[in-house]
N, C-alpha and C positions, 0 to 999 in steps of 0.2 A: 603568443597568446596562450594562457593556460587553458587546462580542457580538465574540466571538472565531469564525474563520472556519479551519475545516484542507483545506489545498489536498492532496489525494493528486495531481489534474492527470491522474485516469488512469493510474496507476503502480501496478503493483503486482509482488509475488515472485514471480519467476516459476520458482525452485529449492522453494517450499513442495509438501509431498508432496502436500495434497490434488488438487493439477494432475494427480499421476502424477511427477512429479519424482522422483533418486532417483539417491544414487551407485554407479557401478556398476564402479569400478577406484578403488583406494588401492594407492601404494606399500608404506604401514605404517600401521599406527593401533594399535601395542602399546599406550601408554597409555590411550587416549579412540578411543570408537569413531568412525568418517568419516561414519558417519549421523546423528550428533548432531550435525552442523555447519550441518541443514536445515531443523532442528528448529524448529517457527513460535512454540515460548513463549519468551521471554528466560533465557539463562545462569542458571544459578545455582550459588551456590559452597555446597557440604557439608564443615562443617568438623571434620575427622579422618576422614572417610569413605575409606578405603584397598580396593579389592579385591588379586587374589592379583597386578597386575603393579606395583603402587605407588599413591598419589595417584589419589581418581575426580577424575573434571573433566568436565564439561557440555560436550563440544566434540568436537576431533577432534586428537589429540596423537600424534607421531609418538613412535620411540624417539631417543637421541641418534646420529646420523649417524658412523661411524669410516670410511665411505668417500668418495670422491669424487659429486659430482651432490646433487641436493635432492629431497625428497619432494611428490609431488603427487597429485593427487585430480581424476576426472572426474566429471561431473553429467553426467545422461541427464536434459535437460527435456520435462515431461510436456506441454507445448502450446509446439512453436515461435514462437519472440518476440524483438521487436527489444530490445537493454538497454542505459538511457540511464544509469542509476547505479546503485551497486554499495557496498554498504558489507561491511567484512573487519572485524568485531568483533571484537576478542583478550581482551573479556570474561571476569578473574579468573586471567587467564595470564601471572604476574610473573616475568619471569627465565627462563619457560620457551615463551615467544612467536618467532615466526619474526624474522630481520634483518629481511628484506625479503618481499615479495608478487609475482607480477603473474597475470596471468591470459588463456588463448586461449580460442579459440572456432572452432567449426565448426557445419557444415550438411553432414548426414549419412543418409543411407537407411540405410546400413549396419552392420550388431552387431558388425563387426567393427574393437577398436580402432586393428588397424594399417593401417586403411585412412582414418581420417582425415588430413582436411588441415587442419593448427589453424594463423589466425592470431591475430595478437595484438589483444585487446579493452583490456587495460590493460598498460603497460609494469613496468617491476620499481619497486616503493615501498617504501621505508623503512615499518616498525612500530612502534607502540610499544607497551608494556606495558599491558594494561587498557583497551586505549581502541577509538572507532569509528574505522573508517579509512573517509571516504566521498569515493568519487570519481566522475567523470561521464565517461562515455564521448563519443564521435566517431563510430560506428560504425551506419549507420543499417537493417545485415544481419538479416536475421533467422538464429536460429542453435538448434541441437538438442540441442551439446553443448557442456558447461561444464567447462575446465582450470584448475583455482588451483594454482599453484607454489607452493610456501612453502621460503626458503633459510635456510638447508639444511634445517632440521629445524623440529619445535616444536609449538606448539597453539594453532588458529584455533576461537573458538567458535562462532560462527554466520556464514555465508555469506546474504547478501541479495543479489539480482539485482533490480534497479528495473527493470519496462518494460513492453509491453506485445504480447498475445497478437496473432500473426498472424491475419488473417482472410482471409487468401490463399484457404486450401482450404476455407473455407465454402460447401460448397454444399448447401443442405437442398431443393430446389427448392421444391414443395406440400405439403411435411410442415408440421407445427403443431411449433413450436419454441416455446423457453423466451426469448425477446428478451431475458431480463436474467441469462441463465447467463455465469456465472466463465469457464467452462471453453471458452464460444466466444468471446469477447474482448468481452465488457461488462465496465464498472468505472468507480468510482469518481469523480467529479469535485471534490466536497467537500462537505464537513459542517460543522455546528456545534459536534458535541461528540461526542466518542466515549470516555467514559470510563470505562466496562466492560467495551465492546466492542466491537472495530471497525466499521466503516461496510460495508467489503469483503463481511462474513460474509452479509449478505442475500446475495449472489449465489451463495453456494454452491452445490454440489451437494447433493441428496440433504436428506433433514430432520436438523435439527441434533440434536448430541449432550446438549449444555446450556446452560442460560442464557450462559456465556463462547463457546459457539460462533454468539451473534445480536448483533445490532447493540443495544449496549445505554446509554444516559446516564446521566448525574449528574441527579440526582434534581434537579428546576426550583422554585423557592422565588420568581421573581418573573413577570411576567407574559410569554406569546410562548408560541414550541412550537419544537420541537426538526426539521430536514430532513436530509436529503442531495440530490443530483443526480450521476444517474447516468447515464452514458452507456451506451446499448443497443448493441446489434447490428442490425444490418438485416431488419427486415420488409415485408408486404406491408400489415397492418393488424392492430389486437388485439383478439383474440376473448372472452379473460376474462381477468381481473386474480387472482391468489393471494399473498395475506398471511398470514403464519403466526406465530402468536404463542405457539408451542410453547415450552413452560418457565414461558414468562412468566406467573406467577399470582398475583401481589402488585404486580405492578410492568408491567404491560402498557399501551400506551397506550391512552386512551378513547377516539379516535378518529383518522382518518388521513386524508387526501386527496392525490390526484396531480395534478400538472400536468404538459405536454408543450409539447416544443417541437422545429420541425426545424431543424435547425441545419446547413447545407450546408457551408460555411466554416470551416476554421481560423480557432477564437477561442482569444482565452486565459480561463484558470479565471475570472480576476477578471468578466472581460466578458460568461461566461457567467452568471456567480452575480445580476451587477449586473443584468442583465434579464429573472432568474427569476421576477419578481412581474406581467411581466406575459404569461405565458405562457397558453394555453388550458388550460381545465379538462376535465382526462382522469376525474377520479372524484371528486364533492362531498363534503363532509364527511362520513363512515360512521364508526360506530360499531364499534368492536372488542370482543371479550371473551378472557378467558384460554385460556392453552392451546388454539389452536384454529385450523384452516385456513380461513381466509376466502375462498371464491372471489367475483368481483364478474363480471359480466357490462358488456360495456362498449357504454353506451348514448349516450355524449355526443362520440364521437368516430370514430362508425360509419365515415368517409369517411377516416381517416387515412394515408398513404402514407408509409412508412418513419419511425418512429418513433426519432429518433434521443436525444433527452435528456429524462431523466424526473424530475420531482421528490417526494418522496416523505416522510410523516407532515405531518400537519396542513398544509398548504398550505406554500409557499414565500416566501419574500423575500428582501434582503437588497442593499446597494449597494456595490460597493467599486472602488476602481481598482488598477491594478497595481504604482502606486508608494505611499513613504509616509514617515515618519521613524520610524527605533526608539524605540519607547516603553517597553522595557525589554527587559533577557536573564537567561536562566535555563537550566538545566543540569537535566536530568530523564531517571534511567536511563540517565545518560551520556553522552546525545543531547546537543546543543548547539540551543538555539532563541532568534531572536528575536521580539521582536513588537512588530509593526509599527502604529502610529497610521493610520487608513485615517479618519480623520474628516470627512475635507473632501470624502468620499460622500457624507454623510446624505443619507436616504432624500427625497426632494420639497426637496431642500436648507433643510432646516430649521435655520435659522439659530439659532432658541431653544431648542435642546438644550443645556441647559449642563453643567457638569461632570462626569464620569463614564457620558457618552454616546458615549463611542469607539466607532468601531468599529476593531475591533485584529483582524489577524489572524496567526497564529504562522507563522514560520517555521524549519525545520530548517534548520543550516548545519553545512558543516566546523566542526572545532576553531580551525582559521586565523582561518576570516572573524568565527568568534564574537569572536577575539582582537583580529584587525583594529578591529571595526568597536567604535563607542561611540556609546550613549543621542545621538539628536539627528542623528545621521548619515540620510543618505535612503536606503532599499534601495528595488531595484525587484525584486519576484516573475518568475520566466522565465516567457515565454511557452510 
């Protein structure tokens, strides 16, 4: 059975409302309102759906332009953060999508907008109808506030800001914190499978609304378990463990365990994943039941000092390097992905794994590189 690996790297949106995000100046949005541009479910198109100014649309649509200059929209983000890519979704906006894009950025104390100083995070990009527009920044700032231009006019559906939350102003001294909260720059490093729902949503704040708002998979037909690894926040040591398995009443896992590891170093995703099996055991095999807040008390790891990556349901494994040969492509929700042959990891290099023992793990690209590249070519993952 192959074993497919999703690298997040730690990235996450950092425009989604539940940060607090939240735009707070639009030129125009007569058609589609500029709050639906942040909106975290995917576009969707309603067909014949009209309110009283024309066409609804899932996005944020200006009226048609008869003067000079172009329409644009500020983001007020809800946790200061550096942003390494950015994807401009024109998701079901044919014919009535912007020319071009680009986008500033500042760092701001102040509510007041003419007192920003924006520079520029992405330069001006051509659009095109219906499609993702993802680009990678240079810009290693952290910033408050977010400008997308759109020329002249038109309708962007969803804004993504890929990066990662400041931990600058963290300072909780001897308070008992949440080490694996969203909202103070924990996230994500990668998973196996997230195909109900995202890997991110454990970190949340607050208890979730419903089963779409928890970390949920495709239901497992052969043998293994299902992880993540997640990068914490800084502590001193951890006092108890809370797993929640709120919703979940048919479909919860039976059981979970965590491993630990400190990780001082700038690694990359692959080289963290490839030596999670042999990390120290933070909590042994336990039992879960439905619907229900697990607190564990943490007894095997009483002497810990800053707790920096966690792995998390039924134990961890898994080997991969950071290069590999495309082993196929596919197009999903518009996204563009490859996936990469990582075989020549296997685990204790077991050479008798034969056919359909990959390990493969996907990766999202521009529409370019999807185009560029063909079956048999070698990618290598960023660090």
């Amino acid at each position: 059975m192959s074993k497919k690996i999703i690298f997040t790297n730690g990235l996450i949106d950092l425009a989604q409302p539940r940060l607090g995000s939240k735009v707070i100046f639009k030129t125009d949005d007569f058609f589609a309102s500029a709050k639906r541009i942040i909106d975290p479910a995917a576009p969707v198109f309603k067909e014949g759906l009209f309110d009283k100014n024309g066409k609804w649309m899932d996005g944020w649509e200006s009226r048609r332009k008869r003067t000079a200059g172009h329409d644009y929209l500020i983001i007020k983000l809800g946790k200061p953060g550096s942003i390494s890519k950015v994807d401009v979704d024109t998701a079901h906006f044919n014919g009535n999508q912007p020319s071009m894009i680009s986008i500033d950025a500042c760092h701001s104390k102040s509510n007041s907008i003419k007192n920003f100083k924006w520079k520029s995070l992405l330069g001006k990009k051509k659009t095109k109808a219906n499609s993702h527009h993802i680009f990678k920044t240079s810009s290693k700032s952290v910033f408050t506030h977010i400008k997308l231009n759109i020329f002249p006019d038109g309708g962007v559906a969803r804004l993504r800001l890929y990066g990662s939350i400041s931990k600058k102003d963290n300072k909780f001294g001897k308070k008992t914190i949440n080490l694996a909260s969203l909202l103070d720059g924990a996230s994500v490093i990668a998973c196996n499978n997230e195909h109900f729902g995202k890997a991110e949503n454990i970190l949340a704040p607050g208890k979730a609304k419903n089963m779409g708002d928890g970390w949920e998979t495709r239901r497992r037909r052969d043998k293994g378990f299902d992880w993540l690894i997640l990068n914490s926040i800084s502590g001193n040591k951890i006092d108890k463990i809370e797993i929640s398995t709120h919703h979940f009443k048919g479909n919860f896992p039976s059981h979970c365990s965590l491993q630990a590891a400190y990780i001082s170093s700038k690694k990359s995703s692959g080289s963290i994943v490839q030596s999670s099996n042999k990390w120290k055991t933070l909590m042994k095999k336990t039992t879960l039941t439905a619907n229900k807040t697990h607190v564990f008390k943490n007894k095997l790891m009483k002497k810990t000092i800053i707790l920096l990556i966690t792995c998390l349901m039924l134990g961890c494994n898994g080997s991969v390097n950071d290069c590999g040969e495309i082993y196929s492509k596919y197009i999903k929700n518009g996204e563009y992905f490859l996936v990469i042959n990582l075989s020549n990891q296997r685990p204790n290099n077991d050479s008798s794994q034969g056919p359909g023992g990959e390990i493969l793990a996907d990766a999202k690209v521009s529409k370019y590189e999807y185009d560029s590249k063909k079956v048999g070519d070698d990618f290598c993952f960023e660090n």
